[in-house]
C-alpha positions in Angstrom: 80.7 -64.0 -15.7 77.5 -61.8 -16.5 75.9 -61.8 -19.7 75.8 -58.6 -21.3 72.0 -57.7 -21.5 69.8 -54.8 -23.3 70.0 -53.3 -19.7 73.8 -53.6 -19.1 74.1 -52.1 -22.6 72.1 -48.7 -22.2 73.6 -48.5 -18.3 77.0 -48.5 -20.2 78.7 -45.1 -21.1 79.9 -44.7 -24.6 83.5 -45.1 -24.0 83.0 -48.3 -22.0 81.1 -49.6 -25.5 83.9 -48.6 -27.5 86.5 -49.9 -25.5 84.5 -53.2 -25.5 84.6 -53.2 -29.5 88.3 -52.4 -29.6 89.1 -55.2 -27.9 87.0 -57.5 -30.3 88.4 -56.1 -33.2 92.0 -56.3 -31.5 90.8 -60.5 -30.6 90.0 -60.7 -34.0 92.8 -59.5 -35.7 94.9 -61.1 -33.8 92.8 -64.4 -34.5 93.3 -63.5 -38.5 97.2 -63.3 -38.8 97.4 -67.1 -39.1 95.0 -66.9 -41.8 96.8 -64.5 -43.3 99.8 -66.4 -43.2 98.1 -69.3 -44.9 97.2 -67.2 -47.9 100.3 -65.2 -47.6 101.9 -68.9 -48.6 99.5 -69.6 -51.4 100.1 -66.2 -52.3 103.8 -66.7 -52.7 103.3 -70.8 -54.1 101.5 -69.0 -57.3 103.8 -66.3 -57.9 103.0 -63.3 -55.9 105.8 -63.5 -53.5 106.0 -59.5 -52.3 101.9 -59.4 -52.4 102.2 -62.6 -49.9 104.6 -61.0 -47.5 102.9 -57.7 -47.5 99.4 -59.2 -47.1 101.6 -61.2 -43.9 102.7 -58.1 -42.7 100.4 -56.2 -42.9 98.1 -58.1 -41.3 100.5 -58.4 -37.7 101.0 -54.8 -38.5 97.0 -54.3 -37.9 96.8 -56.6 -35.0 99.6 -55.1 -33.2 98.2 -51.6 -33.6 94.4 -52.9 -32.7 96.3 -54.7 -29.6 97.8 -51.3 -28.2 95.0 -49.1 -28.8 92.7 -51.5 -27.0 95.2 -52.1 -24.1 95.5 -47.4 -24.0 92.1 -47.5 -23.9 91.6 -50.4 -20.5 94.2 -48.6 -18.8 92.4 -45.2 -19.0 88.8 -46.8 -18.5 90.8 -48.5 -15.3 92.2 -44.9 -14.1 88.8 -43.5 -14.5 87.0 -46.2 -12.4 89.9 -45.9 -9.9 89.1 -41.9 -9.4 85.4 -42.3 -9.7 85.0 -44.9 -7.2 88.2 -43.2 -5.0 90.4 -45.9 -4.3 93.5 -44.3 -2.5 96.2 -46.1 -5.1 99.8 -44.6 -4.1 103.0 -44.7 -5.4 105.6 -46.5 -2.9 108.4 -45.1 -3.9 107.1 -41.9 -3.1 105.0 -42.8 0.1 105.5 -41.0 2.9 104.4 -41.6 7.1 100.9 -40.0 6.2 100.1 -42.5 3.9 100.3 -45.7 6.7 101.9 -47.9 3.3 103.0 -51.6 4.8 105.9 -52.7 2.3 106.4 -56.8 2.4 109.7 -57.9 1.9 110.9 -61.5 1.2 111.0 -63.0 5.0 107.6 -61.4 5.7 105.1 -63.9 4.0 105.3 -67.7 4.0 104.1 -69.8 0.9 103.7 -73.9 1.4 
């Protein structure tokens, strides 16, 4: 995989960059709920038993919302690179004879 470079940086736009840094800080939430769960438990061991399930909770609470923005923001960076470079991407279910879409179906292909 490429390194990213001072020159692959400033080539980047600015919502490539951000979608880049909302998946890192999606990563490392996600990375830092079983950390939270650890101190969520020391938490509750020395008496603060609601502080330790709301620092648990909220802390999947974060990652799960970090995880969805990130994953909105691929698929509309991958829509835009799909229109950009045009790539004809068509619906089967509404293809028509114009489009010239070959469908596979079970007996078609052979796997080993």
């Amino acid at each position: 995989m490429a390194g990213y470079t001072a020159r692959t940086m400033r080539t980047m736009s600015w919502s490539a960059k951000l979608l880049i840094a909302a998946a890192l800080l999606a990563v490392l939430l996600v990375a830092a709920v079983p950390v939270a769960l650890l101190v969520g438990i020391f938490m509750m061991l020395f008496g603060h038993v609601i502080a330790g399930l709301a620092l648990f909770g909220g802390s999947i609470l974060a990652a799960i919302v970090a995880v969805v923005i990130a994953s909105m923001g691929g698929v509309r960076q991958l829509r835009k690179l799909v229109r950009q470079h045009g790539y004809r991407v068509t619906d089967l279910r509404q293809a028509t004879q114009l489009h010239r879409v070959t469908q596979l179906h079970e007996g078609d292909y052979y796997y080993e």
